[in-house]
N, CA, C and O atoms as a CHARMM CRD file, in Angstrom:
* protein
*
  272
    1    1 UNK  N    -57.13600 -61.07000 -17.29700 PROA 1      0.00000
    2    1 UNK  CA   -57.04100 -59.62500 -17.11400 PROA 1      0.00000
    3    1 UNK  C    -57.41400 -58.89100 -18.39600 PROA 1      0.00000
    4    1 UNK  O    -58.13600 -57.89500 -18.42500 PROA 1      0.00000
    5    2 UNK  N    -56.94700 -59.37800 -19.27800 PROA 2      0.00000
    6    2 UNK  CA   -57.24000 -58.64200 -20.87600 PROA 2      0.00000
    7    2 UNK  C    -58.71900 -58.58700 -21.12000 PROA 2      0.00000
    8    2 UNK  O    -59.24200 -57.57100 -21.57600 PROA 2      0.00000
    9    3 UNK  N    -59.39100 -59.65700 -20.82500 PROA 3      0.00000
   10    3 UNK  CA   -60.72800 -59.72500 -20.65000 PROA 3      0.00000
   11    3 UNK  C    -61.34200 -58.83900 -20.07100 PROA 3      0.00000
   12    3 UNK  O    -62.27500 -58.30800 -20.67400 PROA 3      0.00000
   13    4 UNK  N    -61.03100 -58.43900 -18.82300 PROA 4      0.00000
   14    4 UNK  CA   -62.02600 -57.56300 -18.15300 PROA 4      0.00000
   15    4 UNK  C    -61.60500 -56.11100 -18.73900 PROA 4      0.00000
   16    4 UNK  O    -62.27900 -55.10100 -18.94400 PROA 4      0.00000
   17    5 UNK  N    -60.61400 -56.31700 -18.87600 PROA 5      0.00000
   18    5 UNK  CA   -60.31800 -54.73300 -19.35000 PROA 5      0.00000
   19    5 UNK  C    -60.99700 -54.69200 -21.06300 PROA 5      0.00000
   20    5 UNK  O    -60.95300 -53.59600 -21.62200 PROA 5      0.00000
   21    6 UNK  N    -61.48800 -55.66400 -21.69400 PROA 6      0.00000
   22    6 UNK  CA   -61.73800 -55.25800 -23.09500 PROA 6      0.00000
   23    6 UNK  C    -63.27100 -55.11100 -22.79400 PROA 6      0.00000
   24    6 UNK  O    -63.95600 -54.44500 -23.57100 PROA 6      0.00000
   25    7 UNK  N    -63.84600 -55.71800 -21.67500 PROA 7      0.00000
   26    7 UNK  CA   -65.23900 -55.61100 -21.63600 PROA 7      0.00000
   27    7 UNK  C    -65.52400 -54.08800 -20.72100 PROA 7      0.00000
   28    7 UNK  O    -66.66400 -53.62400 -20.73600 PROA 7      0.00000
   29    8 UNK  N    -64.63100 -53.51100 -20.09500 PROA 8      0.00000
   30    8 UNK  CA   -64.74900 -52.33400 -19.90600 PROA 8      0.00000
   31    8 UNK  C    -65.02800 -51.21800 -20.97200 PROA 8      0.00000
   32    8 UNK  O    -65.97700 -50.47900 -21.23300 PROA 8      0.00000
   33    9 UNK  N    -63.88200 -51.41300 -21.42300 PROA 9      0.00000
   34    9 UNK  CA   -63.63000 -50.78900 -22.98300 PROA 9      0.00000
   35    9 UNK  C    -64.91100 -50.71000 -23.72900 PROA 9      0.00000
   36    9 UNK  O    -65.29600 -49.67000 -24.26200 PROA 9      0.00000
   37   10 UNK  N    -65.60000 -51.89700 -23.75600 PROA 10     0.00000
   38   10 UNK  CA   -66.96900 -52.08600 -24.77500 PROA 10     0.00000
   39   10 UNK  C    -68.14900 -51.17900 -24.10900 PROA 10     0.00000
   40   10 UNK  O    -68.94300 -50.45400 -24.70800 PROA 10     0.00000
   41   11 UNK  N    -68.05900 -51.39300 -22.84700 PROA 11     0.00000
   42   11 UNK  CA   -69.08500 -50.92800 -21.85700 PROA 11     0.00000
   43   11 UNK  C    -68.80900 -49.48200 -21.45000 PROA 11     0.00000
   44   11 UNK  O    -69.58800 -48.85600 -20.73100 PROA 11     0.00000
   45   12 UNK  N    -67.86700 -49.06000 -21.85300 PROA 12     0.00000
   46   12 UNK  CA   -67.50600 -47.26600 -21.98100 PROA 12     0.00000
   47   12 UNK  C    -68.83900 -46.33600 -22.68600 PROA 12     0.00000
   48   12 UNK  O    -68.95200 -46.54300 -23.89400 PROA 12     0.00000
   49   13 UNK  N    -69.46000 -45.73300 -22.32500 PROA 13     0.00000
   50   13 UNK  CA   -70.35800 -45.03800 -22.88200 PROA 13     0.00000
   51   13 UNK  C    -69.28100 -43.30400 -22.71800 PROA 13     0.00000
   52   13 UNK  O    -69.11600 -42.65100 -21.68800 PROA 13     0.00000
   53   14 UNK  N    -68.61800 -42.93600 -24.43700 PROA 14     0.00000
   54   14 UNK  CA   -68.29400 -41.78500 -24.14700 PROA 14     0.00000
   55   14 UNK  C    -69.21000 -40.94800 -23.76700 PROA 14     0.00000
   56   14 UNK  O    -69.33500 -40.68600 -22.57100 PROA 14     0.00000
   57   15 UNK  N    -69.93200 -40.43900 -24.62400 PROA 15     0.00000
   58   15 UNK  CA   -71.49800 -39.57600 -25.09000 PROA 15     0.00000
   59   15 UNK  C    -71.77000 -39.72200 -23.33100 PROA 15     0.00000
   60   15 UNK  O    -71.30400 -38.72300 -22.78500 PROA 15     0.00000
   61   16 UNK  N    -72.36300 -40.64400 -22.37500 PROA 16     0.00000
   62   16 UNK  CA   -72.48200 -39.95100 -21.06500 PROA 16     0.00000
   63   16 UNK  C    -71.54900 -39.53600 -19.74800 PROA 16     0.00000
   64   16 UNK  O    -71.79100 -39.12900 -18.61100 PROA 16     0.00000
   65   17 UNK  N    -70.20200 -39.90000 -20.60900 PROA 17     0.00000
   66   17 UNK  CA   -68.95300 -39.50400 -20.33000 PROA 17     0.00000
   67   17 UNK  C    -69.08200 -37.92000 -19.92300 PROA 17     0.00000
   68   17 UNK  O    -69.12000 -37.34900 -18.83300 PROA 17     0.00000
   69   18 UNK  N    -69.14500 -37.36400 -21.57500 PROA 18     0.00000
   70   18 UNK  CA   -68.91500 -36.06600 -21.58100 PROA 18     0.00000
   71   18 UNK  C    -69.93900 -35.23800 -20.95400 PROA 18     0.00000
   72   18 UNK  O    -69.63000 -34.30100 -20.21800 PROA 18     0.00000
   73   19 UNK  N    -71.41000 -35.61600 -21.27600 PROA 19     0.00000
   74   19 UNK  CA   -72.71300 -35.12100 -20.51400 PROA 19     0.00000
   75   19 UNK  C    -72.39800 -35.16500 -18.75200 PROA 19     0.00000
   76   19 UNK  O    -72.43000 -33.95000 -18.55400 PROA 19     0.00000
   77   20 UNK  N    -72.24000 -35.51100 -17.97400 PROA 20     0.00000
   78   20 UNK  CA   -71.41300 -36.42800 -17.09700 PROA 20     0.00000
   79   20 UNK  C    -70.53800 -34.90800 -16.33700 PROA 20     0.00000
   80   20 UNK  O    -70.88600 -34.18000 -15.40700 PROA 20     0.00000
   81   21 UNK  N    -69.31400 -34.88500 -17.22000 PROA 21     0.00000
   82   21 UNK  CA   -68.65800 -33.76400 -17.27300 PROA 21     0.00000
   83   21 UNK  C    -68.93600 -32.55000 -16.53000 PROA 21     0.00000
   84   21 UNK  O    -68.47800 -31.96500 -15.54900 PROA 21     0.00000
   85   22 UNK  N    -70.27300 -32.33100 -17.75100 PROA 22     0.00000
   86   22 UNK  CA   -70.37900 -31.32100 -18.29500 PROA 22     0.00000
   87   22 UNK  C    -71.42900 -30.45900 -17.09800 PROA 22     0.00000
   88   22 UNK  O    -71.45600 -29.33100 -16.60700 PROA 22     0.00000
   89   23 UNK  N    -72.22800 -31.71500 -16.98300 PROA 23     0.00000
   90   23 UNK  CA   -73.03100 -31.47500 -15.42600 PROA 23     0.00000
   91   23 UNK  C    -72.39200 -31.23400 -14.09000 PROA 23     0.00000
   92   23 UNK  O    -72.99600 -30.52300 -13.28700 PROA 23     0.00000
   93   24 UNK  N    -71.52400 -31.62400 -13.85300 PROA 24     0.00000
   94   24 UNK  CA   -70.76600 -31.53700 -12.98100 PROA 24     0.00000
   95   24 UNK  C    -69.83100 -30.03300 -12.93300 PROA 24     0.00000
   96   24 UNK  O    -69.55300 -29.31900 -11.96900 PROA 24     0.00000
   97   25 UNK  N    -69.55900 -29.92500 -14.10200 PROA 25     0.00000
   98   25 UNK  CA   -68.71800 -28.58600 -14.06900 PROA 25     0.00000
   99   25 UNK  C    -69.71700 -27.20500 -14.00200 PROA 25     0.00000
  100   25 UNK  O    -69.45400 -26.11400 -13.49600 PROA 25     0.00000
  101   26 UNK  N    -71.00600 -27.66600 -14.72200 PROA 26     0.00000
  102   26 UNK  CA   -72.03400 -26.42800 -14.25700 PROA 26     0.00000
  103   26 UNK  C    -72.41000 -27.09500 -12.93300 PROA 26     0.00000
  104   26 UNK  O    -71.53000 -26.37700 -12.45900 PROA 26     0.00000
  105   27 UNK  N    -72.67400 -27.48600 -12.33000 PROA 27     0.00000
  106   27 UNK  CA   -72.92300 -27.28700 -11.15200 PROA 27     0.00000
  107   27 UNK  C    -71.74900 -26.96700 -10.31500 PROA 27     0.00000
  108   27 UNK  O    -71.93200 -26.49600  -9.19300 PROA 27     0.00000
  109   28 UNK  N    -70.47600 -27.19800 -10.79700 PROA 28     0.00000
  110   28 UNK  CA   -69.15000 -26.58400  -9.52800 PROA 28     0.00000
  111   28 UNK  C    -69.49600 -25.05500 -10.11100 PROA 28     0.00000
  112   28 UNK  O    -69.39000 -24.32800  -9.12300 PROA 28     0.00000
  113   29 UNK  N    -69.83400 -24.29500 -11.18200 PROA 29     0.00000
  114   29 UNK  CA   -70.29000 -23.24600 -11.00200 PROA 29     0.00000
  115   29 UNK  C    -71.10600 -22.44600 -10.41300 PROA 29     0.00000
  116   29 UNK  O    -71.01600 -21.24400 -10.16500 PROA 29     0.00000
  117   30 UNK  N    -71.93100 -23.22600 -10.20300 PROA 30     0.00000
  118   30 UNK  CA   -73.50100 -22.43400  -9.99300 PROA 30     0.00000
  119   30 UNK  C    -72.41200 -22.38400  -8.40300 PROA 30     0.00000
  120   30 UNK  O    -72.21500 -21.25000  -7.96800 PROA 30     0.00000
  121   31 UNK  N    -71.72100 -23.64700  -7.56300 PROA 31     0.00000
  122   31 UNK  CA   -71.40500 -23.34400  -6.74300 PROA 31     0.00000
  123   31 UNK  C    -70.84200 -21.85700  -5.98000 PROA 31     0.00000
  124   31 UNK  O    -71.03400 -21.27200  -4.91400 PROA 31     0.00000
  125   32 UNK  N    -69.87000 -21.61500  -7.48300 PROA 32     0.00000
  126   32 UNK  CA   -68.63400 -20.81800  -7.17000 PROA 32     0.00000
  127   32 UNK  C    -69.57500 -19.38000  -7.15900 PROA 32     0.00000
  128   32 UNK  O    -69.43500 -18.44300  -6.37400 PROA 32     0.00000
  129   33 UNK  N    -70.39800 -19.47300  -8.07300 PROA 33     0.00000
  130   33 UNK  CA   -70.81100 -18.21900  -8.24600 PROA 33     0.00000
  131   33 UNK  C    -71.94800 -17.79900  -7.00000 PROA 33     0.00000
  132   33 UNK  O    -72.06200 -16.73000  -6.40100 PROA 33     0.00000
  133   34 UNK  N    -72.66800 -18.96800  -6.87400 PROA 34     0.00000
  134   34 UNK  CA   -73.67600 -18.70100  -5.40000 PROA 34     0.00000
  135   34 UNK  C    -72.60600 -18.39300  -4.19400 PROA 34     0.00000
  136   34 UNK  O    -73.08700 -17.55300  -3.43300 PROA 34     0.00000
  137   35 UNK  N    -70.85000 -18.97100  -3.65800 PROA 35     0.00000
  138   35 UNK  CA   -70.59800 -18.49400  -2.69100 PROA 35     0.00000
  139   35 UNK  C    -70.05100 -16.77700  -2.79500 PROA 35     0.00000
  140   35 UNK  O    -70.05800 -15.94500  -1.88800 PROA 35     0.00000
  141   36 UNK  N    -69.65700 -16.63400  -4.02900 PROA 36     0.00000
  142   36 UNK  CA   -69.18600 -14.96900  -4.43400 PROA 36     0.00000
  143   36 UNK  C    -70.39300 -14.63300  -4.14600 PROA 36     0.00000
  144   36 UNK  O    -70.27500 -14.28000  -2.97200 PROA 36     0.00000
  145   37 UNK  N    -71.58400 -14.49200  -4.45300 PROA 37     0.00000
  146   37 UNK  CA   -72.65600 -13.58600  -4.48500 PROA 37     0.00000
  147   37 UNK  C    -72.99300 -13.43500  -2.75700 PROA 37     0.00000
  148   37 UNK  O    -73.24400 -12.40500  -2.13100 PROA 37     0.00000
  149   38 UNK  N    -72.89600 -14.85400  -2.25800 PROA 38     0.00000
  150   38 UNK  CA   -72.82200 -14.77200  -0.50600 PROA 38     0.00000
  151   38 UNK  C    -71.88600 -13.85500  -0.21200 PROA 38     0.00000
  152   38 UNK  O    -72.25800 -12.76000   0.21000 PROA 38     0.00000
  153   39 UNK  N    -70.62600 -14.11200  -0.36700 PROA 39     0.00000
  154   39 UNK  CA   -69.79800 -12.57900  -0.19800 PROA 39     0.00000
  155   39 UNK  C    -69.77900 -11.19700   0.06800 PROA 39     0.00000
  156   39 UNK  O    -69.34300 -10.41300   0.91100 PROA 39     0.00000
  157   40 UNK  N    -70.61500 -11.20900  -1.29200 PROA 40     0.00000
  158   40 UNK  CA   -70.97500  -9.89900  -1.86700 PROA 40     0.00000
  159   40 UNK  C    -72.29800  -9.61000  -0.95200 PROA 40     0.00000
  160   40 UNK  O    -72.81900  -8.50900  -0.77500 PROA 40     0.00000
  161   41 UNK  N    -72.57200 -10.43600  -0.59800 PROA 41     0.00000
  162   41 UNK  CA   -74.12400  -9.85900   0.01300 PROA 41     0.00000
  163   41 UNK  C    -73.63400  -9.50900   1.65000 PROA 41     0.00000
  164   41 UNK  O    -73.91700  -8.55300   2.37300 PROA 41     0.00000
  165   42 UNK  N    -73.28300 -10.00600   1.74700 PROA 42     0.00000
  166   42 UNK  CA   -72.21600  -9.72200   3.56700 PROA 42     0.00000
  167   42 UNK  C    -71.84400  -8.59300   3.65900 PROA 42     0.00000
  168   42 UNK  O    -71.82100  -7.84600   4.63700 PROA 42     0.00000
  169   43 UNK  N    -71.45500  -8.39800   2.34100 PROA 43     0.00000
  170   43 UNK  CA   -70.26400  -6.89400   2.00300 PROA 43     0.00000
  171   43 UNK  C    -71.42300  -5.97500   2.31900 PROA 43     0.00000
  172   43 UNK  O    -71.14300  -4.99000   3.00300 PROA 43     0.00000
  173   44 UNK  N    -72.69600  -6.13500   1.93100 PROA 44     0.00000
  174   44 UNK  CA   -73.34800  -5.69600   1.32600 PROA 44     0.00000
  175   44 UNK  C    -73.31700  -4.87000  -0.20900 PROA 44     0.00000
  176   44 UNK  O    -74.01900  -3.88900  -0.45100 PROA 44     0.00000
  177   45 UNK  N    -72.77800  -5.21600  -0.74500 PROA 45     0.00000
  178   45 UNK  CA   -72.30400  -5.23600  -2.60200 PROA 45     0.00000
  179   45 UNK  C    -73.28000  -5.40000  -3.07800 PROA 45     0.00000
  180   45 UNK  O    -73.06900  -6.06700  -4.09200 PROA 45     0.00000
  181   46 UNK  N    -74.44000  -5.16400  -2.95900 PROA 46     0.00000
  182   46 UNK  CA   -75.39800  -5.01300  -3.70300 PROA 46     0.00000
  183   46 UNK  C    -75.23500  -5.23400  -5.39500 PROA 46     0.00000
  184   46 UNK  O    -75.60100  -6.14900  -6.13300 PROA 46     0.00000
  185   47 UNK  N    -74.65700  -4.21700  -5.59600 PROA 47     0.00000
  186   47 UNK  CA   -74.25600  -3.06600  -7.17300 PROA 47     0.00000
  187   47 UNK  C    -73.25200  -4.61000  -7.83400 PROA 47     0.00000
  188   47 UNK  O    -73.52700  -5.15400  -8.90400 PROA 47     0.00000
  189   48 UNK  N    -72.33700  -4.97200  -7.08800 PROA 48     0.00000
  190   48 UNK  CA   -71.67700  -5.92800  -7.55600 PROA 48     0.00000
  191   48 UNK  C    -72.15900  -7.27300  -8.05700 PROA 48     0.00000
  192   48 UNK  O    -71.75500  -7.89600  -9.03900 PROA 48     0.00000
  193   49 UNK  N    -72.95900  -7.55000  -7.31900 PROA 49     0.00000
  194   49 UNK  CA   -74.01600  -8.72600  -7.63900 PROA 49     0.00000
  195   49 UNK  C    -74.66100  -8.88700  -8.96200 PROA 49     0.00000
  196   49 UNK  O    -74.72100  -9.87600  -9.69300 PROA 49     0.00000
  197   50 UNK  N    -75.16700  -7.59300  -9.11500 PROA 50     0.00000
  198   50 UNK  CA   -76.01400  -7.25800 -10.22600 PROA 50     0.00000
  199   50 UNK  C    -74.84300  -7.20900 -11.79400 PROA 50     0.00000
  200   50 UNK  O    -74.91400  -7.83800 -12.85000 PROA 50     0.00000
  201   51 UNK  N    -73.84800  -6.17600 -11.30500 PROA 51     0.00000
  202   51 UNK  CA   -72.81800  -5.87000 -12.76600 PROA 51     0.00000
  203   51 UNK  C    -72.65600  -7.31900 -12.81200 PROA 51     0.00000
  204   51 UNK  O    -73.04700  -7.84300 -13.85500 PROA 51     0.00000
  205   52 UNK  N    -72.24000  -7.97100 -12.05000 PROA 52     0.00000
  206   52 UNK  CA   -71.26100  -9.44000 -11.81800 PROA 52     0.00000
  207   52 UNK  C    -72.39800 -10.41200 -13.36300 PROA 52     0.00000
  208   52 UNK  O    -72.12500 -10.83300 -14.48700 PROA 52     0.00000
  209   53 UNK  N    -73.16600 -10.38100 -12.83300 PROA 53     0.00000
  210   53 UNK  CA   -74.20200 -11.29300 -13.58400 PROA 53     0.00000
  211   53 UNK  C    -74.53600 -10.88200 -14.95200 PROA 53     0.00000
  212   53 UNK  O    -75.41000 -11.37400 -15.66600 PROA 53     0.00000
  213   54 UNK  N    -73.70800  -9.88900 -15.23800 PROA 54     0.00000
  214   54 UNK  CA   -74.37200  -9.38400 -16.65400 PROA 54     0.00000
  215   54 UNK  C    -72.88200  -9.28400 -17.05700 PROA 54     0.00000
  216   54 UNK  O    -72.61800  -9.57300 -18.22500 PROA 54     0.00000
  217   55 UNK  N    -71.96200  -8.94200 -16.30600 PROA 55     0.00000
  218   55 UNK  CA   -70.22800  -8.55200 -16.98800 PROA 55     0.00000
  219   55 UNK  C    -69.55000 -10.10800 -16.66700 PROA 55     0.00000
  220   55 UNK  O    -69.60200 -10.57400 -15.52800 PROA 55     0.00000
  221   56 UNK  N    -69.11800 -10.60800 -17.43600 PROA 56     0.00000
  222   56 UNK  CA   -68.51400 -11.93900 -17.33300 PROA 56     0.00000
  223   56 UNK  C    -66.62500 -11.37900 -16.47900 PROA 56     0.00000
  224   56 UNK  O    -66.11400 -11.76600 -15.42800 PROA 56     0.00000
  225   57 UNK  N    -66.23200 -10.62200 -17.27500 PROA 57     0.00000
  226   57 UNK  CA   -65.18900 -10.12300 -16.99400 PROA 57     0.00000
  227   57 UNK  C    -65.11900  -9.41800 -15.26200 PROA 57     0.00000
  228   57 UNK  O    -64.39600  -9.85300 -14.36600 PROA 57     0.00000
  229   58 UNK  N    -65.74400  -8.65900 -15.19100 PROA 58     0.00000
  230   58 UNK  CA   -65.86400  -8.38400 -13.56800 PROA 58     0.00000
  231   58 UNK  C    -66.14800  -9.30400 -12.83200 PROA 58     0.00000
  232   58 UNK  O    -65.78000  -9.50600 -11.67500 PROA 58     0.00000
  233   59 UNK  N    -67.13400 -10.17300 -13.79400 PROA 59     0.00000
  234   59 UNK  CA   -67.55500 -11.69900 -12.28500 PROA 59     0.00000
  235   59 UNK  C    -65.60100 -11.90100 -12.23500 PROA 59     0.00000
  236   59 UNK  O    -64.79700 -11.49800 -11.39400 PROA 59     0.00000
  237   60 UNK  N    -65.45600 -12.44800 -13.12500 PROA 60     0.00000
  238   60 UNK  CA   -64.01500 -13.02800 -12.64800 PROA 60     0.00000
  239   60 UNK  C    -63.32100 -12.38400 -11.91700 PROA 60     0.00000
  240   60 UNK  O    -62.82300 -13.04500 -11.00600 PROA 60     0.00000
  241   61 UNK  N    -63.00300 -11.02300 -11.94700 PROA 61     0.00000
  242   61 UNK  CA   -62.12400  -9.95300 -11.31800 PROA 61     0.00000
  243   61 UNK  C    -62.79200 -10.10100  -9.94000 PROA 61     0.00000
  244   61 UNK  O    -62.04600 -10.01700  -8.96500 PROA 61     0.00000
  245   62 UNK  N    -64.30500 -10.34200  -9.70800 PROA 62     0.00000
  246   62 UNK  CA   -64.33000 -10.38500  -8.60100 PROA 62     0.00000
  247   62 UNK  C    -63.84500 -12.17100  -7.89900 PROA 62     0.00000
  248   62 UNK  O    -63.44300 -12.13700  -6.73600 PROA 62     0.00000
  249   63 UNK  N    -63.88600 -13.43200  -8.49800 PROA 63     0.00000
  250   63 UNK  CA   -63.55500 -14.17400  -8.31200 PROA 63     0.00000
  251   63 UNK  C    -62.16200 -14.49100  -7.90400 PROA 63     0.00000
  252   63 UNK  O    -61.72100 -15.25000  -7.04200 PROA 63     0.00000
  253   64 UNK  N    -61.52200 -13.60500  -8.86700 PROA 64     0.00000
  254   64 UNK  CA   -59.94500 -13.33000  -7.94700 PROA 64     0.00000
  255   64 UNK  C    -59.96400 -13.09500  -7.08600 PROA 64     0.00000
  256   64 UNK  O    -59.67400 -13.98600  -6.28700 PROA 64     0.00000
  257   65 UNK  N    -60.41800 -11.32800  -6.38000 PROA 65     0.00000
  258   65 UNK  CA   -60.19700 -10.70600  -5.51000 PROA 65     0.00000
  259   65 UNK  C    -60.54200 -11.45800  -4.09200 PROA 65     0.00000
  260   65 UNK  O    -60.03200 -11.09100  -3.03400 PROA 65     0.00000
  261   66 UNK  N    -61.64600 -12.76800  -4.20800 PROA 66     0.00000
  262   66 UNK  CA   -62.24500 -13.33100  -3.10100 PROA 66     0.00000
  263   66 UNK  C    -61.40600 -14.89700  -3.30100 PROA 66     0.00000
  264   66 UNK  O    -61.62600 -15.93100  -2.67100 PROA 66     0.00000
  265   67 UNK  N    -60.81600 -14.76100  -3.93700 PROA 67     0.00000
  266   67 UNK  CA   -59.76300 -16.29600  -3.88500 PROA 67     0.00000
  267   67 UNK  C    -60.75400 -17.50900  -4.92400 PROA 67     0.00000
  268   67 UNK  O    -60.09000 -18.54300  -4.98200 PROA 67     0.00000
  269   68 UNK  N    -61.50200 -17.59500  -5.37000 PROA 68     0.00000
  270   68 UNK  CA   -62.02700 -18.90900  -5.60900 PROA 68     0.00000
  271   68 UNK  C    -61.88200 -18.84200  -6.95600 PROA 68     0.00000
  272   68 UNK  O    -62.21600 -19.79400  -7.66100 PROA 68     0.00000
């Protein structure tokens, strides 16, 4: 058992660990933010779409207001 677990250990690549991550968490974004903008486009929110993408702070306020 110690064995396989030390050859894991060796065979750990952090560095595409974190890359890995990091891809994954921008893409659960691009998610979150493509279904708000669907939202907003239903609403027809036009105006919101646009501030949203340039105001970091309103994207979120609107991310509350729609749950995600």
């Amino acid at each position: 058992r110690g064995e396989v677990t030390g050859m894991l250990l060796e065979e750990y690549d952090e560095q595409w660990h974190i890359d890995n991550e990091k891809r994954w968490s921008r893409e659960e974004g691009i998610m979150q933010v493509n279904q708000l903008n669907r939202l907003l486009a239903e609403q027809g929110r036009t105006e919101d779409i646009i501030r949203s993408a340039s105001d970091k702070e309103y994207q979120e306020q609107l991310f509350q207001e729609f749950g995600l």
